[in-house]
Structure formats: structure tokens, C-alpha cells
C-alpha positions in Angstrom: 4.6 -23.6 -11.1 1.4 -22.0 -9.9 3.0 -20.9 -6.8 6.0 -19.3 -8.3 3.1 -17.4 -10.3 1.9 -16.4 -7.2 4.5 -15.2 -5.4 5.2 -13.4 -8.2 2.2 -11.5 -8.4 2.1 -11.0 -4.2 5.4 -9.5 -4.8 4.2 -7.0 -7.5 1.0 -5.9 -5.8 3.5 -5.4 -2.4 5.9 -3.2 -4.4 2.4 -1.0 -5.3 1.5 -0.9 -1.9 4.9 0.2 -0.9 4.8 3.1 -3.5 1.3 4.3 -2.2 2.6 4.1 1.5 5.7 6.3 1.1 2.9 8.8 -0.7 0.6 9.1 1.7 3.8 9.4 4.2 5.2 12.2 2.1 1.4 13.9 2.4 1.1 13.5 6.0 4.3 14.6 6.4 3.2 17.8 3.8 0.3 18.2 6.0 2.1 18.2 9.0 4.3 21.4 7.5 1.8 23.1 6.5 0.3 23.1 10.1 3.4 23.9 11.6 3.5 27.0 9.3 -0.1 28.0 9.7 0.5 28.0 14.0 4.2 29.6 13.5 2.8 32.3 11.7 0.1 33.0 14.2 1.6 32.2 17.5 4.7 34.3 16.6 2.2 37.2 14.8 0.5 37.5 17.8 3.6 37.7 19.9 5.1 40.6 18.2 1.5 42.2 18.0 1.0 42.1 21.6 4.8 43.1 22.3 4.2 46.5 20.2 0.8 47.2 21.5 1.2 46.6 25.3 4.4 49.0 26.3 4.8 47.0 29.4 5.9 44.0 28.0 9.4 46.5 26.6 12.0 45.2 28.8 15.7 43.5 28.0 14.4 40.2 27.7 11.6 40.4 25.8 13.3 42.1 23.2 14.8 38.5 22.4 12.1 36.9 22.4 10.3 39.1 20.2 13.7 38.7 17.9 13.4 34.8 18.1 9.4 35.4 16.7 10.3 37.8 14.0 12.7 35.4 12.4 10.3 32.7 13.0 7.6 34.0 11.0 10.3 35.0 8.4 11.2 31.6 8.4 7.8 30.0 8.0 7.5 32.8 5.1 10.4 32.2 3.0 11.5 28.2 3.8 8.7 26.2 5.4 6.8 26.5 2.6 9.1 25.0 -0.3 9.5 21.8 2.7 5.5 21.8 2.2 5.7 21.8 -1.5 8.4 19.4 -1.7 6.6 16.8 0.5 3.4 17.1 -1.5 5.4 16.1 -4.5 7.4 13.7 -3.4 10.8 14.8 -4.4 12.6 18.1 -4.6 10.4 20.4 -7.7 12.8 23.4 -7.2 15.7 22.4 -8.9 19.6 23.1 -7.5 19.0 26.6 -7.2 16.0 26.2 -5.2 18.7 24.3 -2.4 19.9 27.4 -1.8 17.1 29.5 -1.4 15.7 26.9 1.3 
């Protein structure tokens, strides 16, 4: 009878552990966002920046690529950031309507 009593209480402190795991997976995976914003935001920034300010760099191709980066950083504006949020929490905190605004 003292093993079943044991078991028991392995299996409740596992189910704790489990819980804490999937947190800090959800945080990493929060932190990881947030880094991917923080580097979108500049990278793509500084590509448009250096697109306007060097008139050399104006030719047919670079317009797309200066395209992609604009709706990049209005992507890491607008949507990465409720993904951030989100993971932080743990589950969705924005409700149906905030489904489709992401």
C-alpha cells in the first residue's frame, strides 16, 4: 500500500512539472518573437532607410525588395506582437475578434 502511495504522489509532482515545462516553453517561445520582431524591425528599417537615402540603389529590382521590407515591418507592427503576447500568457488573451485582427 505504501507504493501505490508513492506512485501516486510521483505522478502528481510529474503532472506539476509538466505544467511548468510547457510555461517556460511558451516563454522561450515568447522570447523568441519578440527577438524576431526587435531584428525585423531593424533589419527591414534600415533597408528602406538606406534604399531612400542612397539614389543608386533605385533600380527595378530593388523596388521589390524594398516592398517585401515595408510589409515586413508592417507585419512585425501590427501581428507579431499579439504572437508575443499570446505566448507570454499561455493561451489566446484577445478573444475571437482578436483572430481576425492577427
Amino acid at each position: 500500500m505504501g507504493t501505490s502511495t508513492n506512485i501516486s504522489s510521483l505522478a502528481g509532482s510529474n503532472i506539476t512539472s509538466d505544467s511548468e515545462d510547457v510555461n517556460m516553453v511558451y516563454f522561450m517561445y515568447g522570447g523568441y518573437v519578440v527577438i524576431i520582431i526587435v531584428l525585423g524591425l531593424v533589419q527591414n528599417t534600415m533597408t528602406v532607410y538606406v534604399f531612400v537615402r542612397d539614389k543608386r540603389l533605385r533600380l527595378f529590382h530593388n523596388y521589390y525588395i524594398v516592398g517585401l521590407a515595408t510589409a515586413d515591418v508592417g507585419m512585425c507592427l501590427t501581428g507579431n506582437w499579439m504572437i508575443a503576447v499570446a505566448a507570454f500568457h499561455g493561451r489566446w488573451v484577445f478573444g475571437r475578434h482578436g483572430v481576425y485582427v492577427c
